[in-house]
C-alpha positions as CSV (number, residue, x, y, z in Angstrom):
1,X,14.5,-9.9,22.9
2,X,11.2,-8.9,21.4
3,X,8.4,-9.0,24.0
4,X,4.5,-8.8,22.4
5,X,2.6,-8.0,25.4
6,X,-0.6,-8.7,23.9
7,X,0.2,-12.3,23.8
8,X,3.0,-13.0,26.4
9,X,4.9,-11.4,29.2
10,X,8.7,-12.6,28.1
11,X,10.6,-13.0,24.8
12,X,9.8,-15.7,23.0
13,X,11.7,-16.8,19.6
14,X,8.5,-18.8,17.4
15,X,6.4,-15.7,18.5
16,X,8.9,-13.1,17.0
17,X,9.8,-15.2,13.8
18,X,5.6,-15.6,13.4
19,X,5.1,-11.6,13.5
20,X,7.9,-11.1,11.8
21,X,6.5,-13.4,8.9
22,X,2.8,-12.2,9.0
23,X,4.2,-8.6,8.5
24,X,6.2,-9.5,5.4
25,X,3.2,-10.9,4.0
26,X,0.7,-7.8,5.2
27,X,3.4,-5.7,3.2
28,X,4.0,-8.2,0.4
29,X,7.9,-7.5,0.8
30,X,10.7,-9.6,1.5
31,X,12.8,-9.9,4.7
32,X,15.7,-7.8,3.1
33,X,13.6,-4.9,2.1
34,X,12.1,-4.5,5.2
35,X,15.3,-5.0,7.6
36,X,17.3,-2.1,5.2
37,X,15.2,0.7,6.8
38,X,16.6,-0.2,9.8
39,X,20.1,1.5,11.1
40,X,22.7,-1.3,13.3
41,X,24.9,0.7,15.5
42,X,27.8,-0.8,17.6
43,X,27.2,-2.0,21.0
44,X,29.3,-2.3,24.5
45,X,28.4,-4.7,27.1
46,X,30.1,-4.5,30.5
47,X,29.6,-6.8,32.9
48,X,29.9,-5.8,36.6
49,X,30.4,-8.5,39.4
50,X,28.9,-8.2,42.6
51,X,29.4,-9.2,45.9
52,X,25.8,-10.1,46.0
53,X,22.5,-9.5,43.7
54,X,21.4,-5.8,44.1
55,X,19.3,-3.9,41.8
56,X,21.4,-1.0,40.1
57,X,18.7,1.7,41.7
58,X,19.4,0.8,44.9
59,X,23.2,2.0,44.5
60,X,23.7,5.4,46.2
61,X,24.0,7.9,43.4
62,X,23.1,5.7,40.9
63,X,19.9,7.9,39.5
64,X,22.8,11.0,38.9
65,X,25.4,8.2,37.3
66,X,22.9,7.3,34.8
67,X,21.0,10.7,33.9
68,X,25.3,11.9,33.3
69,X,26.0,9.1,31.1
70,X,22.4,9.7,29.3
71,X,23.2,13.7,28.4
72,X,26.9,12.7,27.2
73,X,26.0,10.0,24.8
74,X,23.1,13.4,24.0
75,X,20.4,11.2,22.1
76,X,23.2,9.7,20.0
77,X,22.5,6.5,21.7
78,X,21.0,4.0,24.3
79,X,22.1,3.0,27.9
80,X,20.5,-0.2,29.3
81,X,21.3,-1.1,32.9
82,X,19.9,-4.4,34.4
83,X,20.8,-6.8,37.1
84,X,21.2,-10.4,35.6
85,X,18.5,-12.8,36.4
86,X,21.4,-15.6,36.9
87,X,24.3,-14.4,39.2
88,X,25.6,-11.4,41.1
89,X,26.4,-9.1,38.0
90,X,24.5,-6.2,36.3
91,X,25.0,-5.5,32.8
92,X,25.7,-1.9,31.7
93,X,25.1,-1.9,27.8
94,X,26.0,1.0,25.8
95,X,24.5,1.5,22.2
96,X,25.5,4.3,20.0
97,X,26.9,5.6,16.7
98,X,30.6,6.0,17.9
99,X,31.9,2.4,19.4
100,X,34.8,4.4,20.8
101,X,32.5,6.5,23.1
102,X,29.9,3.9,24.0
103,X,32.9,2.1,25.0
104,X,34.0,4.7,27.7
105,X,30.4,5.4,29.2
106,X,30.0,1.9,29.6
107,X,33.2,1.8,31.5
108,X,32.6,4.9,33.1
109,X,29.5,3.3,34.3
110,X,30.9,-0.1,35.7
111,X,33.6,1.9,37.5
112,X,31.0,3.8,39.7
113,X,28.8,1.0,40.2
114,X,31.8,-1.1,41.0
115,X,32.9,1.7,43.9
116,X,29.7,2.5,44.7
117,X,28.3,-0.8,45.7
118,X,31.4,-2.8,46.3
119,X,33.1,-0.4,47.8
């Protein structure tokens, strides 16, 4: 999602595609030169079921969980951890240059929010 606070407080498609099109004209380039600056890297999502809706900070040692899996994944990477807005889950997504060990800190992650919370 791309959020543009100066015009609305949630993601919104028509607003992205808009920016996105009065940039390529600002720049006088084309979609494809502007996109090939940017670098796609493999991403994990893990879903974690709850026995009820509960925000991931509120999990005892939660704060030390996360700040573990940031220093392994050491800049190379991004961890996103969110409750869903829809059911009794939060989403651990793992972003990095190696799939293989995005992969096991997003496990990692679901198993000690799964124990922690569920017990």
């Amino acid at each position: 999602h791309l959020i543009f606070l100066e015009q609305n407080t949630t993601g919104d498609g028509i607003l992205a595609a808009l920016q996105l099109l009065a940039i390529m004209i600002k720049k006088n380039k084309p979609l494809s030169e502007l996109a090939s600056i940017m670098s796609s890297y493999p991403q994990v999502l893990e879903n974690v079921r709850m026995s009820r809706k509960i925000a991931p900070e509120r999990i005892s040692g939660f704060p030390a969980a996360l700040a573990a899996a940031e220093e392994q994944l050491g800049g190379r990477g991004r961890i996103l951890v969110r409750p869903s807005g829809t059911e009794p889950v939060i989403r651990v997504m793992t972003e990095g240059e190696d799939e293989n060990e995005i992969a096991a800190i997003a496990a990692d992650l679901g198993d000690f929010i799964r124990q922690a919370a569920n017990g």
